[in-house]
N, C-alpha and C positions, 0 to 999 in steps of 0.2 A: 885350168879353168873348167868350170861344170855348166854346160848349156840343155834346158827344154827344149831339144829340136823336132819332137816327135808328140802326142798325146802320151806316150806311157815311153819315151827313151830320152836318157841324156846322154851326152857326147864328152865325155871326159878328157881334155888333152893339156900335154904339159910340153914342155922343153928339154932338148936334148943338146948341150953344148960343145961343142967340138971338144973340148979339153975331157971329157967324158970318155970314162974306160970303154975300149971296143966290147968288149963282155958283160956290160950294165945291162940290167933288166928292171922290172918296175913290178910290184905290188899296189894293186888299189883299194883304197878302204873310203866305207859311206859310213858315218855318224848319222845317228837319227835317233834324237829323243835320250846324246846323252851316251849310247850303247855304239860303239866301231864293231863292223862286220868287214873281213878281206872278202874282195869279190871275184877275184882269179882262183883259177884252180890252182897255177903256175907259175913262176916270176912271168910277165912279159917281155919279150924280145923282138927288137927288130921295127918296134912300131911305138909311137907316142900319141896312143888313144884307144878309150875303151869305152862300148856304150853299154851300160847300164839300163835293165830292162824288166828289172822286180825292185825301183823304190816305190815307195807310196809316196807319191808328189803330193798329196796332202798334206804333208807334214815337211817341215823344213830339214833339209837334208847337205849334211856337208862331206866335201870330199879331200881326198887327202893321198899323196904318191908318196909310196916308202922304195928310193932306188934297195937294190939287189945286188952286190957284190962276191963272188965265191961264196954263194949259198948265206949271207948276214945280211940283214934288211940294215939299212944308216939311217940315218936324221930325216925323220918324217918333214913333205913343205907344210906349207902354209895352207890354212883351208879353203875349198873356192865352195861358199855355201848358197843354195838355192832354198827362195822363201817358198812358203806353203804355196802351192798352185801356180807357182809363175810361168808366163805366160810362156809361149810357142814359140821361139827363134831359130831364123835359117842362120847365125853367125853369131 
């Protein structure tokens, strides 16, 4: 899920299922306009959430978690995508 919680931040968080390899990591990618940028440097580990703080919330922007397995990204989810300017939410 992708939330406006800040004027310029979104809070990106996903699920992590017990049946989930202890050594999963996460990749996050924002669509905008069409074009996927990955926004870590790194797989992530350890933690299911990343806030993103160079979109252009002008424009409608969708996001997307590729897990991380022994160094291969798997099957992209499902997109959680925010409309042009939506609004400011604490949840």
């Amino acid at each position: 899920v992708a939330v406006r919680f800040e004027e310029k931040k979104v809070w990106i968080s996903w699920r992590l299922f017990v049946q989930d390899n202890d050594k999963i990591a996460f990749n996050i990618y924002r669509e905008t306009n069409g074009k996927s940028a990955k926004l870590n440097d790194k797989p992530i580990e350890n933690v299911t959430f990343f806030v993103d703080e160079t979109a252009d919330l002008t424009k409608s922007n969708a996001y997307f978690i590729r897990p991380v397995l022994n160094k291969k990204e798997s099957t992209a989810s499902e997109k959680s995508t925010l409309a042009p300017d939506n609004p400011i939410r604490q949840y």
